[in-house]
N, C-alpha and C positions, 0 to 999 in steps of 0.2 A: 402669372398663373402656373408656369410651369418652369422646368430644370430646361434648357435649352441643347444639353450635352441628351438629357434623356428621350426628349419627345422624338417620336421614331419620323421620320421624312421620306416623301416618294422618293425612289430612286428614279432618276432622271434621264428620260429617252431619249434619241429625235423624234418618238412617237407622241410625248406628253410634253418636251420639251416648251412648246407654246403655254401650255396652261400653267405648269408648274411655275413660268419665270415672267410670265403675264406682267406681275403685278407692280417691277422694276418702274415701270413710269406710270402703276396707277389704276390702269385698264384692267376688267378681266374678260377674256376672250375662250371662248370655244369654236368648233367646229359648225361649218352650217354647209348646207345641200346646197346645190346650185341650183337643182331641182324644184325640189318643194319651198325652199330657203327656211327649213328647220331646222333648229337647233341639233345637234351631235354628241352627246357624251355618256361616257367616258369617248376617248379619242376609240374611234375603230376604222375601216376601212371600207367603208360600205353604209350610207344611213339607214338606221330601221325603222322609218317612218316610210319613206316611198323603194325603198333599195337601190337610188342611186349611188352612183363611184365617183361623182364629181363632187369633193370638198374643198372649203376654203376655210380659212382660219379670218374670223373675224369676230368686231369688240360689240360690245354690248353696255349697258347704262349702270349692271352692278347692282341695280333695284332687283328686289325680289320679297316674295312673300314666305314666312314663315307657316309649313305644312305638316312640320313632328318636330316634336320637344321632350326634351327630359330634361329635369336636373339630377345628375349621377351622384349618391351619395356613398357608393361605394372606393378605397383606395385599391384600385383597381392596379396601379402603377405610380411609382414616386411623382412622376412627369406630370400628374394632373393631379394634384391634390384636390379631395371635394371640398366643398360641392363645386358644381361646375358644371354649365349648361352645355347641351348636344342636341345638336338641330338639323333640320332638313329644310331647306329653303327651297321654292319655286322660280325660276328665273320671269323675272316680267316678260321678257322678247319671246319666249317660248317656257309656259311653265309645268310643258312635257319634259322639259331640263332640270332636274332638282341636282344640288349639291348637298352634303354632310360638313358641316362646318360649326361654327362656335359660335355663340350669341355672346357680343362683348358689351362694353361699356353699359350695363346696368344689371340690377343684382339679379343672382340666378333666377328666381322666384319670380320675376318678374318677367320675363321671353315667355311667350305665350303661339298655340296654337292661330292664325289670323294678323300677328304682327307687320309689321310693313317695316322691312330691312334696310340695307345696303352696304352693298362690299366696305373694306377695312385693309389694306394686305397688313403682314407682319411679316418680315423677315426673319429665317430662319438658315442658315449658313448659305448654300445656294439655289435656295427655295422660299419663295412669298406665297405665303400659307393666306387664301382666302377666308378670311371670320366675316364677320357680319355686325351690323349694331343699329339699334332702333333710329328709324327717321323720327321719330313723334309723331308722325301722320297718323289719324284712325286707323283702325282696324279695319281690312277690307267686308264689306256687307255680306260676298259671297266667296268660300273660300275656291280655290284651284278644284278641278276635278279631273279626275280619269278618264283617257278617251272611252273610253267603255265603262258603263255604270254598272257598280255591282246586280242590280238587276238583271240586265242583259247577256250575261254569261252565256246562258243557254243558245242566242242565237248566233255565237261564234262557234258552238261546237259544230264539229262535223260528224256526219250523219254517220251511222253503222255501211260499212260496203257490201256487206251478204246477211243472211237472216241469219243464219247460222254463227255463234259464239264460241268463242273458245272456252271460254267459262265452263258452259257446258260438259266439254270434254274433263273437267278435273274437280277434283276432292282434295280437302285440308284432313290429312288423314292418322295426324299424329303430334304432340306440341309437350315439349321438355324444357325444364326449366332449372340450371345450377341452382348453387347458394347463392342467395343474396346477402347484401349488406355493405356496410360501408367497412371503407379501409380493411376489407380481409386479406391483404398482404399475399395474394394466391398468381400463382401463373395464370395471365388470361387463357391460356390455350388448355389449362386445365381446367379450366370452367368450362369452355366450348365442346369439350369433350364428354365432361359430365352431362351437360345438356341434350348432346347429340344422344348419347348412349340412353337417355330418360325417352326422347322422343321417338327413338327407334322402335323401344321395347313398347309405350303407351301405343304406336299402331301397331301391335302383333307381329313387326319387320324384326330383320335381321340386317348386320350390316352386309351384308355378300346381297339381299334385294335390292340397297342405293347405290342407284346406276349415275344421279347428279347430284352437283353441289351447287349453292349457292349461298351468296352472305355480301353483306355491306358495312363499310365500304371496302374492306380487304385490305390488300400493301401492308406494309410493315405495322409490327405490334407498337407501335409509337403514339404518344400522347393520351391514349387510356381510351382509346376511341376502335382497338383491332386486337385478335389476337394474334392474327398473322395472316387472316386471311386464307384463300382456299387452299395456296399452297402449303402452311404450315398445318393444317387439318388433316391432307391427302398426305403428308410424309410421317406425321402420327397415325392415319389407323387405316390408311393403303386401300381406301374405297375402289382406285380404278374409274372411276368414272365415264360416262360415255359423253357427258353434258357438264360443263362449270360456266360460272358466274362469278366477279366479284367487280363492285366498282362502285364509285359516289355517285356517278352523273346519271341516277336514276331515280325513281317513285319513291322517294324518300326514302325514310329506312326501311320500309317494310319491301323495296321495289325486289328483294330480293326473290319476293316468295311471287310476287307480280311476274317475274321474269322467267322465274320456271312454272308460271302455269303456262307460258308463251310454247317452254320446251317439252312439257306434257302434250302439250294439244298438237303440239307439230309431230308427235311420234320418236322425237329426240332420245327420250327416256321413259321412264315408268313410275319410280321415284326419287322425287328429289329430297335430299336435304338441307335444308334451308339454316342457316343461324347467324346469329349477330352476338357479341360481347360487347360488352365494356368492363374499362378499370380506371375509369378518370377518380375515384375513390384516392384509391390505391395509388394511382399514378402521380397525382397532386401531391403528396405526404414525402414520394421519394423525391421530387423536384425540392419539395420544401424542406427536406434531412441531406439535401446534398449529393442524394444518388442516383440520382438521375442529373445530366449534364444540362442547362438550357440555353438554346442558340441564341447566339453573340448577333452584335448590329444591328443600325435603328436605322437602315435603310430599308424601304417595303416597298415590293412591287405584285404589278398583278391588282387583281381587285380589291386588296387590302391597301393599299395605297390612297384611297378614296375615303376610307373612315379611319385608318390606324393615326393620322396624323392630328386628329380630330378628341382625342382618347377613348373610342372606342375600344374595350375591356370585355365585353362580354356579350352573347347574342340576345341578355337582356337590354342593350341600349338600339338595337334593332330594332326591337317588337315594340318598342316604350315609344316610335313613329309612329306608326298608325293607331297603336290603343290612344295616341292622343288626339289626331285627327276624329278618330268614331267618337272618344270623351265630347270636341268641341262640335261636332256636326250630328249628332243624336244623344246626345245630353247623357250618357252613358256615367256612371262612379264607379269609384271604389267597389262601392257594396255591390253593385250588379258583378263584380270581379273577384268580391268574398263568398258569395253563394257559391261558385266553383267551387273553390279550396275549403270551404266549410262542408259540402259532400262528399269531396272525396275523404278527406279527413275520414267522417262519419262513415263511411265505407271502407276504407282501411281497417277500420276497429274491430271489422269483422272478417278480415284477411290474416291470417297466421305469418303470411311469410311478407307482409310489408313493413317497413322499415318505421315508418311512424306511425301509430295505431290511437295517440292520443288525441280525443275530438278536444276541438277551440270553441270559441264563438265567435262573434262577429268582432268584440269589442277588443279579442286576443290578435284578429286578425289586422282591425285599423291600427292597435299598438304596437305591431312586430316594427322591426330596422327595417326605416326604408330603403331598398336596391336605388334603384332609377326609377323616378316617378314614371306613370302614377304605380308603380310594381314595387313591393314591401317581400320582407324575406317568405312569408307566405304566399304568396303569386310566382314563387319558383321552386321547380322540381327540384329532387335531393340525387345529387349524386351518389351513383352506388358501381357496385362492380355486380357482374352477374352477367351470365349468358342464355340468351333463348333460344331454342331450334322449334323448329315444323318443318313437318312433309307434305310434301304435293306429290298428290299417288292422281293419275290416270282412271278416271273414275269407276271403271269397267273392272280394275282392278282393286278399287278400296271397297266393292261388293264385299269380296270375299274374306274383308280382315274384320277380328274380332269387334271392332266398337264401328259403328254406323258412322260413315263417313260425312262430316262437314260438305255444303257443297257450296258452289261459288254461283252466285247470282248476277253479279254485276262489278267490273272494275269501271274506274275513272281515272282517267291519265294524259290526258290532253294539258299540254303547255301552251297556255294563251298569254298568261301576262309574263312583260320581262323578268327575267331572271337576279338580276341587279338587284338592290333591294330599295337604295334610295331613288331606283328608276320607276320601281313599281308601284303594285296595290296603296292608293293611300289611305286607303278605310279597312282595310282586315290584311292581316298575314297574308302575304304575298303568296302566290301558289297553291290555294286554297280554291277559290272562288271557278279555277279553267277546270280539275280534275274533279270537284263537285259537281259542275252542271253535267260535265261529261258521265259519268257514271248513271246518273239519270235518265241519261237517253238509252241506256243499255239493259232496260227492264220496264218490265209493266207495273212495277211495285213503287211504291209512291213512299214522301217519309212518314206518315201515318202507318203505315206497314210495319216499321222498326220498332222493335222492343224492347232492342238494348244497341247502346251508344257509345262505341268506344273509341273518344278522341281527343286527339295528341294534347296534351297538356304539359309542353316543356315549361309554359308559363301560361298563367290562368288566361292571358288574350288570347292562343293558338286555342285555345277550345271554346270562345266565344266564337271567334272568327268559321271556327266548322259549323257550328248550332247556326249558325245563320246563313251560310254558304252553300249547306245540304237542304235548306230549306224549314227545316223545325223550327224558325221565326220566321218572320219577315227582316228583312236589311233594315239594323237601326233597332229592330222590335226586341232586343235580347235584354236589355232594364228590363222588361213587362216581363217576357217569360224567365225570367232568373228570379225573381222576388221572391222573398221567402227560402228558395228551394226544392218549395214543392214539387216543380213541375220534371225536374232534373234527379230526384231521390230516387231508391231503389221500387218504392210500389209508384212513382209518379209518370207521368206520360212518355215521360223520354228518360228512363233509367240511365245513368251516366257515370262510366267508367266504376263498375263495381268493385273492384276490385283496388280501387283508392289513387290509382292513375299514375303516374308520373310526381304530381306534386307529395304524395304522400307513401306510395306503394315505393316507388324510386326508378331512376332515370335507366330506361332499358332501353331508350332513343327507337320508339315506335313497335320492337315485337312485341314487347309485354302486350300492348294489347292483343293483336294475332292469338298469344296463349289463352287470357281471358276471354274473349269470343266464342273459341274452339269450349274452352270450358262452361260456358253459360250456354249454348246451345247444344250441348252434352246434358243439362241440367248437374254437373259436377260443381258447382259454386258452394255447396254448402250455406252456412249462416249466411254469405252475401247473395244467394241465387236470385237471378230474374223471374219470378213467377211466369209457366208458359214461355218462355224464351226460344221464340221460330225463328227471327231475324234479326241480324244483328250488324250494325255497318263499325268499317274502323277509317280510320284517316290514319296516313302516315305522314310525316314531313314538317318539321320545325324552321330550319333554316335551308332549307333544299328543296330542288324541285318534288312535288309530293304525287300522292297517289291516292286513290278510296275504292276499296272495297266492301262490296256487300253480301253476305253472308247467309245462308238459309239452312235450314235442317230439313229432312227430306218429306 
């Protein structure tokens, strides 16, 4: 299946040492508590099931159940030519334990959601790479589930600790937005600046009023995903700040704007400005012309080590786990996942500055190239370059600026499920489901309230998995309410992502919506406006811990 010199290999620790070379006489082995006697992995130092310190390395039978599947039709890297199956298996001993591994010995099309497995190793110089391949056995009657059921969300959250909200204290008081498009060959830090300068001037600011900064993920302009972060911002246009922000390990990508309402309400600053770039466009063209340099060796450590060895290529063979688990455990299709990308489409066409403006149909949608099942080249966002800013002004003081200040009703931020991804959620987009229920308990406003919907759609499941997570179905219930369309169009119950989202608007990794909000409950939408547009919630967070905001007009 693959180049042997190419396929990248964990680098090898005394920490992983056991699992990595396990498979020398056969066995595959993890960690387990002495405590609880649960299972442990990846390897860490502490189990997160009861928090004991006392581990032991011990074998197990190698049986497991298959709980996400794809076949990757994409040539993602020489080392995996397609197609080629990418799986998530359950371990029978504990099947709180999933691995990322490879469905062998029958053809790709064949490895299924409910499968009954078992180990296989393969050597790979000094590394027995665990695959997997069909017992023959039936298919199990009930698949694996979640210690906690997506229903139950809400009663992990924890309660509010004073009546009083930070929310309260702040306003979305201004939202800028560069050029978009693809491959425009522009300095990212030139975009962030055009942005910052749009968003400044739309709240009535100057830059001598922003007293903070913030942006994600920041650190160096590298790989099409920064422009440089807060530092290279503040040595262009010498804000002085009293307040900064920059980092991943936050509220997805919107956490930036999440974090300085933290330092509004605290008295930190007055306002902030908030932005985010990309240039993964642009960035991609120079890697593939040769000018951009790309890092040597197929040794991977850290969390990539756990799916890179596997041919993990992209964070569509992440999400294509759980859309297939909801596929087999609520009868969910394609088509319940074409109604997405068939409205935003249809709502791009009425956004001037989205990058694809042309409506499909259904039958353009089943025949586009399929990525990794069940996700086709429409079920994924367009990469673009472009930068977004907003301000968070201290509310007392977005009185007094010219356009009527956005106000914040309610966030959600609560991390309940792991973070890991083939650790977590196995029915929806992981990090969804804790900062949903949470955000609900932070108002009296219910999702019958919402009037416009604006969420994350790096690939058409990240915006199923919110429409169900936030409540606007029921768990499972998203076939019924996606049919047709109706219900998700711009006059239909739950308006959805006007402005044509991610899949067709282009990939602004979570502000773009931030700006559409700000502008639909402004009534500034134009041809795409929400009729009445009072509330408006967004999700942030594709492959990262995420965040949800909710949104009202005064």
């Amino acid at each position: 299946m693959t180049d042997a010199m190419a396929r990248p290999l964990p680098l090898v620790t005394d920490q992983n040492e056991f699992f990595w070379r396990s498979g020398a006489d056969g066995r595959l082995r993890f960690l387990r508590c002495t405590a609880c006697e649960g299972l442990v992995h990846p390897p860490m130092p502490a189990c997160p099931h009861c928090r004991g310190g006392e581990l032991e390395v011990t074998e197990v039978s190698g049986r497991a159940t298959v709980v996400g599947c794809t076949v990757n039709h994409h040539p993602w890297s020489p080392a995996f030519p397609p197609p080629f199956t990418y799986a998530v298996v359950a371990i029978d001993e504990d099947p709180r334990v999933r691995l990322t591994t490879n469905i062998v010995g029958v053809a790709p099309e064949e490895a299924h959601v409910g499968q009954r497995v078992q180990v296989r190793f393969e050597q790979r110089e000094d590394v027995w790479l665990p695959l997997f391949e069909p017992t023959g056995e039936p298919d199990v009657e009930e698949l694996p589930t979640d210690e906690i059921a997506p229903e139950d969300y809400p009663r992990v959250v924890r309660p509010m600790l004073t009546p009083e909200k930070y929310e309260d204290k702040v306003a979305l008081t201004g939202v800028g937005m560069s050029r978009l498009g693809r491959r425009l060959m522009v300095d990212p830090l030139e975009l962030a600046v055009e942005a910052c300068r749009r968003a400044v001037e739309d709240a009535g600011l100057t830059f001598d009023d922003i007293d903070g900064l913030s942006t994600y993920p920041g650190g160096p302009a590298m790989g099409g995903f920064s422009e440089g972060g807060v530092t290279a911002l503040e040595d262009t246009l010498r804000i002085k700040p009293s307040w900064y922000n920059g980092g991943g390990e936050t509220f997805g990508p919107g956490g930036s704007v999440i974090a300085a309402m933290y330092a509004v309400a605290a008295g930190l600053c007055r306002h902030v400005l908030c932005f985010r770039t990309v240039w993964q466009s642009t960035y991609t063209e120079l890697v593939r012309t040769g000018r951009v340099p790309v890092p040597g060796g197929n040794r991977v450590s850290g969390a990539g080590q756990w799916q890179a060895p596997f041919g993990n290529g992209s964070a569509v063979m992440n999400l294509a786990m759980p859309a297939s688990y909801h596929f087999k455990k609520y009868g969910t299709t394609r088509e319940t996942l074409g109604w997405i990308a068939i409205n935003n489409r249809a709502n791009a066409a009425r956004n001037p500055a989205a990058i694809y403006r042309e409506p499909f149909s259904m039958d353009d949608y089943l025949s586009a190239r399929m990525i990794s099942t069940p996700f086709g080249l429409l079920d994924c966002d367009v990469p673009a370059d472009g930068s977004i800013a907003a301000i968070v002004s201290a509310v007392d003081a977005a009185r007094d600026l010219p356009k009527k200040p956005v106000l914040v009703e309610a966030v959600g931020t609560q991390l309940i499920e792991r973070v890991a991804w083939d650790q977590s959620t196995l029915s929806h987009e992981p990090q969804v489901l804790g900062p949903a229920a949470h955000m609900w308990t932070r108002t009296s406003l219910r999702p019958s309230d919402v009037d416009v919907a604006l969420l994350y759609d790096g690939f058409t499941f990240n915006c199923l998995s919110w429409i169900e997570g936030l409540g606007f179905c029921g768990i499972g219930e998203a076939k019924d309410f996606l049919d047709g369309g109706k219900n998700i169009a711009l006059d239909g119950l739950l308006p959805l992502n006007p402005h044509g989202g991610q899949l067709s608007a282009g990939r602004t990794h979570g502000m773009g919506f931030v700006h559409e909000a700000v502008v639909q409950l402004r009534g500034e939408g134009g041809e795409r406006q929400v009729r009445d547009a009072k509330v408006a919630v967004i999700s942030s967070g594709g492959l990262t811990p995420s965040g949800a905001i909710l949104l009202r007009t005064e």
